[in-house]
C-alpha positions, 0 to 999 in steps of 0.5 A: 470339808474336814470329811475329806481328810479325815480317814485318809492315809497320807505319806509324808518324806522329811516327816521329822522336822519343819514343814513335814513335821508340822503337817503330820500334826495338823492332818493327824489333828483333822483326822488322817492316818499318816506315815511318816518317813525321815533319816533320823529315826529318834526324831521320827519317835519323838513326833510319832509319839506327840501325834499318838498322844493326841488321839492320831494314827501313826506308823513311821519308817527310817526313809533316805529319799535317795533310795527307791527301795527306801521310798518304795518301803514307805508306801508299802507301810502305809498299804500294810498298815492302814491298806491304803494311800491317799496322799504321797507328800514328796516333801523331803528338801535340802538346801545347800546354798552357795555361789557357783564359783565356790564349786560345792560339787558334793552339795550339787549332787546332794541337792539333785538326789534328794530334791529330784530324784526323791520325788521322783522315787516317790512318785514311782512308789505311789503311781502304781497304788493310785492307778490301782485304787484309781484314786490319789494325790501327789503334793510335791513340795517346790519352792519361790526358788523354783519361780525366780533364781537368786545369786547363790542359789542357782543349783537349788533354783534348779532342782525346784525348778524341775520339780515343779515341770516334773508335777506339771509332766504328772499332772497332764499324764495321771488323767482324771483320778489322780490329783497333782499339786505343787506347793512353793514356800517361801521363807518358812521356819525350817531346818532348810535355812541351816543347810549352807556351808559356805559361810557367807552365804549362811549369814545371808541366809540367816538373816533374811529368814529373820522374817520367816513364818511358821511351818503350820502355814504349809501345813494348812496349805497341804490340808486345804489342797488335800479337803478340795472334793475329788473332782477339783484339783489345786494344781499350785500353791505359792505360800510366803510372807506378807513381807517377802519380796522374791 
């Protein structure tokens, strides 16, 4: 099946760390070419550079997710560069965790721009291309907190929850060329786990992401959703540790 990913182009937000960062190697690694957008555009540079290195096809592009133009920016790198895209990897998170009570409006309102709207934005920049090669994927990257809410974690469980009823939405919309996937990590080793600023909760965090797998298991799991052949569709994907209980 590696033929399946081998010369498409795949999109990829929150491409300089963790689980974005991970699947950008493992897909250059099979064969795609990959465009990667992210903040921090050092950081970009350095995977770009390591993926070059290698053998892979590479563009990157300074992306903020809250931003349609950003994202719309992105994709139409992709089309500039390698005239086509494939994938759209709506992967780009934060996760701010925090009781209600303890009134992190700021953080509420970040984790709605980025974990909402930015797939949203995404599938706004990729929709039109797909339907015009009447071909793509969306993979939009959800979570276990978008299948059961935790004390803390009610505002992220909200916006996961949502991205998973968007991909759903999408799914039944987009008909039978385009493919829609949602995938729910569980504890993953990434930067996710360094986003709470109320103290407490950051412990807790801290703690139970001692059991925390490696972000190549969510790049495997994009990989295989991405080789299926064009007429089966991986509709969802729940990825965690064997130890992990919610």
């Amino acid at each position: 099946m590696t033929n399946n990913i081998a010369g498409k182009v795949v999109v990829i937000t929150g491409g300089s760390s963790g689980l974005g960062e991970a699947t950008a190697h493992y897909l250059a690694e099979k064969g795609a070419k990959v465009v990667l957008g992210a903040r921090r555009v050092e950081k970009l540079e350095k995977v770009a550079s390591e993926i070059k290195k290698n053998g892979g096809a590479v563009e990157i592009l300074r992306t903020d997710v809250t931003s349609a133009d950003d994202v719309k920016a992105l994709v139409k790198k992709a089309i500039d560069s390698f005239g086509k895209i494939d994938v759209m990897v709506n992967n780009a998170g934060i996760m701010p965790l925090a009781p209600l009570s303890a009134l992190k409006v700021n953080e509420w309102d970040s984790m709605i721009d980025v974990n909402i709207k930015g797939v949203l934005y995404g599938i706004a920049a990729a929709l039109p291309e797909f339907e015009k090669q009447k071909s793509g994927h969306f993979i939009n990257l959800a979570s276990v907190a978008g299948l059961k809410v935790s004390p803390g974690g009610a505002v992220y469980s909200g916006t996961k929850y949502a991205v998973r009823a968007i991909s759903e939405g999408l799914r039944q919309e987009v008909g039978k060329d385009i493919r829609t996937t949602i995938l729910s990590p569980g504890l993953i080793d990434s930067e996710l786990q360094l986003g709470s600023s109320d103290e407490a909760t950051s412990q807790f965090v801290q703690q139970v992401y001692k059991d925390a797998i490696p972000a190549i298991s969510i790049a495997k799991a994009v990989a295989y959703a991405i080789e299926q052949p064009a007429d089966v569709d991986i509709n969802e994907l729940v990825i965690r540790p064997t130890i992990q209980e919610f």
